[in-house]
N, C-alpha and C positions, 0 to 999 in steps of 0.2 A: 725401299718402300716409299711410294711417294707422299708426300702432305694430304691428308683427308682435307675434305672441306667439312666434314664433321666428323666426329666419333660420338660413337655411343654404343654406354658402357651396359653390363649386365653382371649384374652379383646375386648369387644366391645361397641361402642355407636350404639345409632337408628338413626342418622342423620350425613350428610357429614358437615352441620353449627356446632355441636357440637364436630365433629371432628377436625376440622378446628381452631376453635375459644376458646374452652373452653383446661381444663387441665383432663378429665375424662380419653382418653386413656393414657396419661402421668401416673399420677394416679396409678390409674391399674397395671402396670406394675414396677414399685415401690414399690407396693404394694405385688407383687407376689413374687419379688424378695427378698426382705427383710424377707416374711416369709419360702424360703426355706433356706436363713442363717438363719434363726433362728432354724430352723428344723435340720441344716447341711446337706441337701440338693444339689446337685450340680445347679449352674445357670442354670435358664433355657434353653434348647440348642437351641428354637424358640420360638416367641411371634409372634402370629397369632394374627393379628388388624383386624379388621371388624368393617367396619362401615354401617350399614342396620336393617333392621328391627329386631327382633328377632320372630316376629309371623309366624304361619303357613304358611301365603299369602307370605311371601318373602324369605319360607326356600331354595328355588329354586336359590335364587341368593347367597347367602353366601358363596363366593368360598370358602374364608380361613376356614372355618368350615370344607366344605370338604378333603383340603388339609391336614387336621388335623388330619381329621378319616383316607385317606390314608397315612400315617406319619407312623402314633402311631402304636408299635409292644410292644410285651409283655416286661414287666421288665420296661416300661415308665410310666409316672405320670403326667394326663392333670390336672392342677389347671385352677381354674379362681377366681373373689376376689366374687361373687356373683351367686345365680340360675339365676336369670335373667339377667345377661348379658349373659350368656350359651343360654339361651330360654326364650321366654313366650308362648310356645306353650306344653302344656302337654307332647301331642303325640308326639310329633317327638323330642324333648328336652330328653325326656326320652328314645325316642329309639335309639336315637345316642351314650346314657350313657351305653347302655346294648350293642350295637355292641361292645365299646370301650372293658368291662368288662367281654366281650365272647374270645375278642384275650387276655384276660391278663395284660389290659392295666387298671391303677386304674384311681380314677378321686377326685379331691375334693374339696370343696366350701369352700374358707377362712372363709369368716364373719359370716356364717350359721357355721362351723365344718362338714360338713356335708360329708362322708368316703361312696361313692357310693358302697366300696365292701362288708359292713355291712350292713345286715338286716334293721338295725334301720337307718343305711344310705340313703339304698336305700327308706324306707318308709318315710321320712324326706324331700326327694329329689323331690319326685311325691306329696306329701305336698306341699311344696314352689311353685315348679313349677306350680300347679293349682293356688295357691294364686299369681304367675306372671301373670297367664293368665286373673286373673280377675280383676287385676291391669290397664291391656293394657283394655280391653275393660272401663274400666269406664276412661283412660285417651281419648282415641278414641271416646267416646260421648261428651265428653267436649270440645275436639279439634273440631268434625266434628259440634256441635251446637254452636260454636262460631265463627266457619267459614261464616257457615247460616245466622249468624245475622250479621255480618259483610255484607255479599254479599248483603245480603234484604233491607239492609239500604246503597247500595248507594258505599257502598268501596270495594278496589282491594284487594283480598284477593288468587291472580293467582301466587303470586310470586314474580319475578323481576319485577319493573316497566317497559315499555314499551319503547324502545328507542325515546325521545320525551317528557318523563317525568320522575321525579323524584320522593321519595314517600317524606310523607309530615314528618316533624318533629319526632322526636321518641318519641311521647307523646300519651297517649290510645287514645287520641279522635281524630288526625292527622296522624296517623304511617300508615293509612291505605287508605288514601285521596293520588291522583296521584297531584300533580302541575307540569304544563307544564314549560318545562326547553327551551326559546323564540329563541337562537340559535338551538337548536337541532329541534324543531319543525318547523325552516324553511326551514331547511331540507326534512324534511318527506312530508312534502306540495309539494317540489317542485319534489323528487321523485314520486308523483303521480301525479302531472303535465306531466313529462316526460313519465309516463306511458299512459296516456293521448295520449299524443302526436307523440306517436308509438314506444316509444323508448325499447327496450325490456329490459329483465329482467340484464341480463346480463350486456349491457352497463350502466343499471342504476347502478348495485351493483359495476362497475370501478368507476363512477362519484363519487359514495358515497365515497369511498376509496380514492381518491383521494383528496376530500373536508376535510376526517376526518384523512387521514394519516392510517388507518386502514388497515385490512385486512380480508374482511368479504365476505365470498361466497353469489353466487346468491341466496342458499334456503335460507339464511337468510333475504334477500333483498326481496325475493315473501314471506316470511311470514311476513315481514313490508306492505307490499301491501296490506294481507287480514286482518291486524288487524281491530276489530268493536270496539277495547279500544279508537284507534283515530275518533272515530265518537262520545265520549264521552260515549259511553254505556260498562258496566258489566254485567258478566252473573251473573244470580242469584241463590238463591241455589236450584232453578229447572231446573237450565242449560238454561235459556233462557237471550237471551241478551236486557238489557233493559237501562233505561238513568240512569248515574249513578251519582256522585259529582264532577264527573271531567271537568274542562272546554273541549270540544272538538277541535280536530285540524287542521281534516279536514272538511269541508263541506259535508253534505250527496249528492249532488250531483256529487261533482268532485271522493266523492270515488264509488258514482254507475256505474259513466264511466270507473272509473279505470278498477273496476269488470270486465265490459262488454270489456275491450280491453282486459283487461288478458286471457277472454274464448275464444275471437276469435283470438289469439296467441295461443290455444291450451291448455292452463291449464298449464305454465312452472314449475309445481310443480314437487316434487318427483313422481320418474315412478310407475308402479304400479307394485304389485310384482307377478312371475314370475314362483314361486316357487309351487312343483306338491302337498306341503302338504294344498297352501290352495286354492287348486283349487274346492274346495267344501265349500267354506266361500262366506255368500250369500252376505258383504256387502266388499268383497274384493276390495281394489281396488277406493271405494267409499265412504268411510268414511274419514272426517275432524277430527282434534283436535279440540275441542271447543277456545281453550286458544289461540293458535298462527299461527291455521286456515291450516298448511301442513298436509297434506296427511297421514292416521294412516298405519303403516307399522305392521309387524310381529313379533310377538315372542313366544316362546315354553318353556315350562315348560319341561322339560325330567329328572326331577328327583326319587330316586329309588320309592316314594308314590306319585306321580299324575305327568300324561300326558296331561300337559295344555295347549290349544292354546289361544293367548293375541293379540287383538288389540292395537297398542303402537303408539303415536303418534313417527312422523319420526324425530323431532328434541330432543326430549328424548330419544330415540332408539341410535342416532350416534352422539347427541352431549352432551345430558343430559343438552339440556337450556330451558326446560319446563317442568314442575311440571304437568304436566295431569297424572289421573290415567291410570292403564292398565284395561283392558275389556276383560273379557270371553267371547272365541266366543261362546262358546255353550250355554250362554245368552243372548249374544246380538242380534245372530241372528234368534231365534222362534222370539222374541218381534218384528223385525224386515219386519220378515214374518206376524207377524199375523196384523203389524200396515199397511203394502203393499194392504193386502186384503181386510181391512178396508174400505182401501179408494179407492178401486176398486168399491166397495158397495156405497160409498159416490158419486163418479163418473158418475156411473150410475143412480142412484136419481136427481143428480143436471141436467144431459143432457136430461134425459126423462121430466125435468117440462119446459115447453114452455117459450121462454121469458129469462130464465135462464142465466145469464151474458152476455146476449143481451144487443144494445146498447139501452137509453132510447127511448120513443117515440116520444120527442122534443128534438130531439140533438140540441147541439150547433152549429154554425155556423163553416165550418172546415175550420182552417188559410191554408192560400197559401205556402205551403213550400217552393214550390219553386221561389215564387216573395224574402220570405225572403231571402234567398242563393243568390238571384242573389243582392240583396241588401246590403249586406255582403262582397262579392266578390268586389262589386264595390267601396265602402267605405274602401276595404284595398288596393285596386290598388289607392285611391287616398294618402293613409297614405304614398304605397311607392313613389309616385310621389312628395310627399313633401318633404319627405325624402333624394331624389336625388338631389333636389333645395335644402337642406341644411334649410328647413325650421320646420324640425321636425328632431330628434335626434334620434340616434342609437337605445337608451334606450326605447325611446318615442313610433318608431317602433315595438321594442321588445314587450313592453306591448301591444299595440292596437292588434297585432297577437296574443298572451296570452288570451285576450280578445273574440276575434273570431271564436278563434278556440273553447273557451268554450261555445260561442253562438252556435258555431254550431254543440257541443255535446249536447246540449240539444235538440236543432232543431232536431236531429236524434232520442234521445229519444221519443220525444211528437210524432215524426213523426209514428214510430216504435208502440207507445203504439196504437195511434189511428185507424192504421192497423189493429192491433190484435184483438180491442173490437169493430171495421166493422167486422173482420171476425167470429167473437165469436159467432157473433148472427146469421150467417148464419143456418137456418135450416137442410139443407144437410150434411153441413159440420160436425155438431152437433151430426148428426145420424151416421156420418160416425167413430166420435169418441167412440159416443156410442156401438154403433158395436165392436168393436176393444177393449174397455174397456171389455167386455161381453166376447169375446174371451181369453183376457187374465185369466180373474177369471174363466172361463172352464178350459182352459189348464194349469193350476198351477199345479196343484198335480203331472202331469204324463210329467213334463216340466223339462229337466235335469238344475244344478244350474246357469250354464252359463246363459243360457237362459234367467233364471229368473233374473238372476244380472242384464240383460241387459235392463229386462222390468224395476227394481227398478232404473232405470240409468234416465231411459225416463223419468217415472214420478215425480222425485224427481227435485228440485231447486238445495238442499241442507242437506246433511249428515253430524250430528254431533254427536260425540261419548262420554257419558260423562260417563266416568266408565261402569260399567256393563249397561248401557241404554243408545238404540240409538233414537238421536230425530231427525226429518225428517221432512223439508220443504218442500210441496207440492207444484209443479205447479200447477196455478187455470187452471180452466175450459177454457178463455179465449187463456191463452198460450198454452196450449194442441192443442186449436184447432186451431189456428196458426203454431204451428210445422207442425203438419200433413194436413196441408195445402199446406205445401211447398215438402214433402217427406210423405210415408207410414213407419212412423216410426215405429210403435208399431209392423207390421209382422215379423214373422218368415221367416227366407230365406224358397222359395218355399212353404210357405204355403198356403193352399187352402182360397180366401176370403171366411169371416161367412157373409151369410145373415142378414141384420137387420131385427130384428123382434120386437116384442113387450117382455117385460122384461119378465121375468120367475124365479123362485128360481134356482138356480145352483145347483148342486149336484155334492160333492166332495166325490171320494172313499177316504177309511182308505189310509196310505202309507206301 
């Protein structure tokens, strides 16, 4: 091998924690260095550090990789100490070694020897590299069924602990158990008090800052609002959130109000996006991070072998403080469509059987909301009456209001629910959902994607995105026929009303 007139080196780890923490990229480059003095070599004139995946799925993000290949000009000399810090992807590992080796550029593997412009190099080279790739896959089975069994049994296995808890001891059978940290978690209570209590997203995320000396924006402070870790559940490893070892922090009631103030504030999450490439992505817009509940945002693959479009949760996207994976749209959303139509079909079964989330035939006796309210009102006019005689204290005040006002978010709940399951059982109203269901699963096929987004918007609770698969809470029968009790939700602008009729199989043309 002849004298380069430069080398340049490339070291990489798979993780920003091993970057960070350990001595691999140190290492490396040490390593590099030593062997072109030994070679008489001149230093390397760059050392391109990368810390990311080396698989196929993450060849998209490696800048310094690229930076490398546009670099390198004939008469240069890429080392690295390893094939697979280079790659664990055959394909593209190897095709990046033939670009370099078409401009003239050599390349070569310390610890293997391995002289990519030799014959016996190049076959050595597409060797190893297979032998990396089947490396990553058998360590990626053991990572991903360990994660599983962690999840299934009960432990965090999302990443950071949750502001509000800390993880437990660094012991196998603790490291993975949340314990609530008793100062931080009265925080988080009282932030969803205040959210409660009308305070918007905004002035809660000053108060926190000023409580913690901090300086933490509003989307951080709405993604403490939607966590389901403070209601003591974990997802599991089907993506579904369930109860998990952790003591919980808040009350499932005070975070269902929370919920229900945040929607009727508008949703103060990240906006949706805007942009004309994914104005054809049916779950735009609509999809949650499982892990820390913001808004999943956009991202593109445009590199020279695949044009990929990626659902990405929004606080991994622009801040990189969540560990959720990215999702193929072009997988997520058939599943996505085919689980919508599903339950189009389920919809209409449930409205066509009589009785059908009707209320029972012996209801209960229904409380007086409004004797409670005025009951309520008058027991805090007497708190502040005491108050002002100096026979009840500030604090004293403060709680009883505390108190009240959580009476009478529940009051509004129970009130609201029993609404909805009088209206449920309306017959008319039933058919009128019915109808309208019927017409959506007609006009699907020849229905442009907007459209459709907007029908997955109505029926849906809740959209989460867990990797390549989106999983989708359905509003029941009940709430359906409550919304459109109150508005014609489900129409098309200007579309002709469909007769109700008696159900029939639909018939969709090909696309």
């Amino acid at each position: 091998m002849r004298k380069p007139l430069r080398v340049l080196a490339y070291a990489r780890v798979s993780s920003r924690d091993q970057g960070d923490r350990g001595t691999s990229l140190d290492a490396q480059r040490e390593r590099i260095e030593r062997w072109c003095h030994a070679q008489g070599y001149p230093v390397p004139a760059r050392v391109f550090v990368e810390v990311e995946s080396g698989g196929e799925e993450r060849r998209e993000k490696r800048a310094q990789l690229d930076a490398l290949l546009a670099e390198a000009r004939q008469g240069d000399l890429v080392v690295t100490i390893l094939v697979d810090r280079w790659t664990r992807d055959v394909v593209s590992g190897v095709a990046d070694v033939r670009v370099l080796l078409s401009r003239g550029v050599g390349w070569y593997g310390i610890d293997e020897g391995i002289d990519a412009s030799t014959d016996d190099g190049k076959t050595r080279l597409e060797e190893r590299a297979a032998g990396a790739a089947a490396e990553k896959r058998r360590i990626r089975a053991r990572t991903v069924g360990a994660r599983a069994r962690i999840k299934d049994a009960g432990g965090w296995a999302e990443g950071p602990a949750p502001f509000g808890y800390r993880r437990g001891e660094r012991s196998k059978r603790e490291q993975h158990l949340l314990v609530v940290v008793p100062e931080h978690a009265e925080l988080v209570r009282e932030a969803f008090r205040r959210c409660v209590q009308g305070q918007s997203v905004d002035e809660i995320s000053t108060w926190i800052n000023v409580e913690m000396g901090t300086n933490k924006d509003k989307r951080q402070t709405w993604t403490l609002l939607h966590r389901r870790a403070y209601l003591g559940e974990v997802p599991n490893s089907r993506g579904e959130w369930v109860r998990g070892r952790q003591e919980p922090i808040v009350d499932r009631d005070l975070w269902e109000r929370a919920q229900a103030a945040l929607r009727a504030r508008a949703k103060t999450g990240g906006p949706k996006s805007n942009s004309p490439r994914t104005n054809a992505w049916l779950l735009r817009g609509l999809g949650a991070c499982p892990l820390c509940g913001v808004r999943m945002g956009a991202a593109y693959s445009d590199s020279k072998n695949s044009h990929l479009n990626y659902y990405v949760c929004g606080n991994r996207a622009r801040y990189g403080t969540c560990d959720a994976d990215y999702g193929r749209v072009d997988r997520i959303d058939p599943q996505a469509e085919a689980l919508t139509l599903a339950r189009l079909v389920e919809l209409r079964v449930e409205l066509a059987t009589p009785g059908n989330d009707a209320a029972p035939e012996a209801p209960k006796p229904v409380p007086d909301y409004a004797a409670r309210r005025a009951q309520l009102a008058a027991e805090l006019a007497r708190a502040e009456t005491l108050a002002v005689r100096g026979a009840l204290s500030e604090e004293g005040l403060r709680r009883q209001r505390e108190r009240m006002d959580e009476e009478l978010g529940r009051l509004a709940l129970a009130e609201g629910a029993a609404a909805r399951a009088a209206r449920a059982g309306d017959p008319l109203l039933r058919r009128r959902v019915l109808g309208e269901a019927g017409r959506i699963e007609q006009a699907w096929e020849r229905a442009p994607v907007e459209l459709r987004r907007s029908w997955v918007a109505l029926l849906a609770r809740r959209i989460c995105i867990h990797g390549d698969r989106p999983v989708i809470e359905w509003l029941s029968v009940a709430e359906l026929c409550a919304a459109t009790d109150e508005a014609h939700l489900f129409a098309a602008p200007d579309a002709e009303p469909t007769p109700v009729g008696p159900i029939r199989p639909t018939k969709r043309g090909r696309r």
